[in-house]
C-alpha positions in Angstrom: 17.2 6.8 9.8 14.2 5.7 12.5 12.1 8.3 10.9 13.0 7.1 7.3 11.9 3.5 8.5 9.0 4.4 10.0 8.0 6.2 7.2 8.9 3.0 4.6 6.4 1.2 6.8 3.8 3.5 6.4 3.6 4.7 2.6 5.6 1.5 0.9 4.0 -1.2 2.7 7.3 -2.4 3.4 7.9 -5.7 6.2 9.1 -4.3 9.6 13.4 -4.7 10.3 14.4 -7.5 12.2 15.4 -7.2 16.1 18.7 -6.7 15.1 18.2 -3.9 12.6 16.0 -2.1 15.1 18.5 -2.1 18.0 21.2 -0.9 15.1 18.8 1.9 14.3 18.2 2.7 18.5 21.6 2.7 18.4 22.6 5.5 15.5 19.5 7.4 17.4 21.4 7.5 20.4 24.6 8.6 19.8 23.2 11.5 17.1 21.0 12.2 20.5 24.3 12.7 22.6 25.8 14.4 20.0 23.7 17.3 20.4 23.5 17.1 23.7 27.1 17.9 24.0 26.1 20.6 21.8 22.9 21.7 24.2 24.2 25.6 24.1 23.4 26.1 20.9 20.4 24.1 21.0 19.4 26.2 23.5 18.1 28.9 21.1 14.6 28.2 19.7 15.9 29.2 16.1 18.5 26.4 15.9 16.3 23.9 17.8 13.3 24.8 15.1 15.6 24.6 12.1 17.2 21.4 13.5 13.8 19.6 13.5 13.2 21.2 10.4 16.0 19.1 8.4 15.5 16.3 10.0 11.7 16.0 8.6 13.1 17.8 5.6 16.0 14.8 5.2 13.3 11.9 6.0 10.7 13.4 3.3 13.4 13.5 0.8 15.0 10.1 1.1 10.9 8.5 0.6 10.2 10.8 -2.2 13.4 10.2 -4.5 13.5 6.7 -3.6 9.9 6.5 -4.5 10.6 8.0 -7.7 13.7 6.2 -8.8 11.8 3.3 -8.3 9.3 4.0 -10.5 10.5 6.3 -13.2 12.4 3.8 -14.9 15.6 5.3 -16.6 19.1 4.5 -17.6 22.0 5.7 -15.0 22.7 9.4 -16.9 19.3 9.4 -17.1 18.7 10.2 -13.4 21.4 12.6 -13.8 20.0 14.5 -16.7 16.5 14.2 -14.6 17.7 15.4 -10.9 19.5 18.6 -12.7 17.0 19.6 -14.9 14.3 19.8 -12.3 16.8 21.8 -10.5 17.2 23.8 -13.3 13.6 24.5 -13.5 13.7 25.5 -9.8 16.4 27.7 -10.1 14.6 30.8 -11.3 12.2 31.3 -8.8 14.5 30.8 -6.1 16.9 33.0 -7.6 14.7 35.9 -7.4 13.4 35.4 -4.2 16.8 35.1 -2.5 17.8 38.3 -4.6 20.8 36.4 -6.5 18.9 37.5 -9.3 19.2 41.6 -9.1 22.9 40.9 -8.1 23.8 38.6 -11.4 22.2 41.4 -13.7 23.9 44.3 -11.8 27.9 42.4 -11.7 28.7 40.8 -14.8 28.3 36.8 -13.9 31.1 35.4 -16.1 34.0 37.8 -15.7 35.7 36.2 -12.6 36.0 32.9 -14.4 39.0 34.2 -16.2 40.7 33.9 -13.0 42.5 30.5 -12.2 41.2 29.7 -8.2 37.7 31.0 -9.6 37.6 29.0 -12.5 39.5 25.6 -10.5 36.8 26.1 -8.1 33.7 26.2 -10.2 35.5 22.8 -12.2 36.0 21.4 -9.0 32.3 22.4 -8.0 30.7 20.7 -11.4 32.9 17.6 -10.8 31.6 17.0 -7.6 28.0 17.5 -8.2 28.1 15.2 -11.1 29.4 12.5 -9.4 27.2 13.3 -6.0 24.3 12.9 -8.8 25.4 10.1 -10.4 26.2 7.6 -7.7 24.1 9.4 -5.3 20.6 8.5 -7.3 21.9 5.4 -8.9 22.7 4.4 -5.3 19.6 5.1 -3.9 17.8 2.8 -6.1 20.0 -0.1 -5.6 19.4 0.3 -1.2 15.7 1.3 0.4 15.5 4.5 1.8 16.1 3.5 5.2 20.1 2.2 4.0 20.7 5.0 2.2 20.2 7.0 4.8 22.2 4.9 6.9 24.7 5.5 4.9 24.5 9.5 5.0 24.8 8.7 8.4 28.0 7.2 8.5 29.6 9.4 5.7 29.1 12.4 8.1 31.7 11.0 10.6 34.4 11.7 8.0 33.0 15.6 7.3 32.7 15.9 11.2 36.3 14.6 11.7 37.6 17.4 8.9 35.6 20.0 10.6 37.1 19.2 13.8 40.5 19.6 12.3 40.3 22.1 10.3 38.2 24.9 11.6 37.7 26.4 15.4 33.7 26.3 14.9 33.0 22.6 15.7 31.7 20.0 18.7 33.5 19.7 21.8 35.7 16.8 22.1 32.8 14.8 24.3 30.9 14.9 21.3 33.2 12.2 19.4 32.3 9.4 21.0 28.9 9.6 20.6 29.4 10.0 16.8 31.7 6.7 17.2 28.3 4.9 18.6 26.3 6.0 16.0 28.9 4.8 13.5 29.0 1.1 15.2 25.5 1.0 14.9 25.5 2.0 11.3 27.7 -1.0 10.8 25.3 -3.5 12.6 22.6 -2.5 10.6 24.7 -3.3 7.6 25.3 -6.5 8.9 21.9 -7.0 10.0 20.1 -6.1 6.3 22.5 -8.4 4.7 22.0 -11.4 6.7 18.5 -11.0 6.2 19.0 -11.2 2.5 20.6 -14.2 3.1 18.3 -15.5 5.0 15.6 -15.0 2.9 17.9 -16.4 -0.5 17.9 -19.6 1.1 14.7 -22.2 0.2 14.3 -24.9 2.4 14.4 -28.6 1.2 10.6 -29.5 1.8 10.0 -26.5 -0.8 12.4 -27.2 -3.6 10.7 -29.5 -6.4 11.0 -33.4 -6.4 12.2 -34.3 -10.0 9.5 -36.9 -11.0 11.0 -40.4 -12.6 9.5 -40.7 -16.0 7.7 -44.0 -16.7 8.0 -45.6 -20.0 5.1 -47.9 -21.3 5.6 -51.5 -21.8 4.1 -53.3 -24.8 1.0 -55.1 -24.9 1.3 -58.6 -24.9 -0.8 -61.9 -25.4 -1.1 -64.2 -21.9 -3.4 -66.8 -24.2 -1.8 -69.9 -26.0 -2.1 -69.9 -29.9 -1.8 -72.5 -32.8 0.6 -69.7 -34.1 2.8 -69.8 -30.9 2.6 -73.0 -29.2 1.8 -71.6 -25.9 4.5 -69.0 -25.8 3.8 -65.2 -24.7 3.9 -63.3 -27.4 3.8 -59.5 -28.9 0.4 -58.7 -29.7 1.2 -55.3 -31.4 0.3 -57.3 -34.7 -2.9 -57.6 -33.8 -3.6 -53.9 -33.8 -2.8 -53.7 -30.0 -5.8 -56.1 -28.9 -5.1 -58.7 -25.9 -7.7 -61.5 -27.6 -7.7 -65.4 -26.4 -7.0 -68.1 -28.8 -9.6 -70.3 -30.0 
């Protein structure tokens, strides 16, 4: 998430975090650092360490670019969905044949395993998932900056570590954990931090709210000057076409 704030400062202009969101962000830095430290055997070979750096630049590019464009591409809430899967779909081709998917769909036939019940559960189960992970996924990165969203990947990843850890032998050591448990506190405090900025900020201070101003109602005109008319009396001179004259 440091890299996806840095880069919000950069290309959106955007004001730096507080003190406290800054030490939150030092702090999911850390524990993702001892995290792999306790995992410093396999990163130990240059192709893991290159392809290691290699998502995390590839993770920080992608959080600006989509946040840049569902900010500006202005659409309903399906409509990111129908977007995000038809660019995919236009993608899909080319990567199809480079991979080779491509030679083995035309040489087995592609739909004849769906006729089986775990095949076809699983590719239901598959389509389910992606089309919530696109709904609330894009409609959730506009709501939050790029920098909370990816905060919040953050934190979501303890509950896929935890599984892997019970469920399958290929998975961190047990000194590993409580370094994900730092980086999870500090994804909390930087929760808390964001929204008592927003707060903060929500609040306007006396001095700067508007004064209502009293209205002032005109008084009529009146005659200070005795008359034969009035016997010395102060009278209403609107009679008179508004005039204040003397009496002769």
């Amino acid at each position: 998430p440091i890299f996806t704030q840095i880069g919000e400062n950069i290309f959106f202009k955007t004001a730096p975090p507080s003190n406290r969101a800054m030490a939150a962000l030092l702090m999911i830095a850390i524990g993702a650092s001892g995290y792999a430290l306790n995992n410093a055997a396999a990163l130990a070979q240059v192709e893991v360490a290159v392809w290691a750096l290699v998502y995390v630049l590839c993770v920080s590019t992608d959080m600006l670019v989509v946040k840049k464009v569902v900010t500006n591409v202005k659409l309903k809430p399906w409509g990111y969905v129908y977007y995000n899967n038809l660019i995919a779909l236009a993608l899909y081709p080319g990567w199809a044949m480079l991979t080779g998917e491509a030679k083995r769909l035309i040489k087995e036939p592609a739909f004849s395993r769906l006729t089986l019940p775990p095949t076809a559960f699983a590719v239901f189960a598959s389509c389910a998932i992606g089309l919530g992970i696109s709904y609330f996924g894009l409609n959730t990165r506009r709501a939050l900056s790029a920098t909370a969203f990816t905060v919040l990947g953050a934190a979501c990843k303890f509950l896929s570590i935890l599984i892997n850890t019970l469920c399958w032998r290929h998975h961190a050591p047990p000194a590993a954990i409580p370094w994900l448990c730092v980086s999870l506190a500090g994804s909390i405090v930087y929760q808390q931090a964001i929204s008592s900025s927003k707060q903060s900020t929500c609040k306007e201070p006396k001095s700067q709210q508007p004064t209502k101003k009293k209205k002032i109602h005109p008084l009529p005109l009146v005659s200070v000057f005795p008359n034969n008319s009035t016997n010395g009396h102060v009278t209403d001179d609107l009679s008179s076409g508004g005039e204040v004259r003397p009496s002769v």
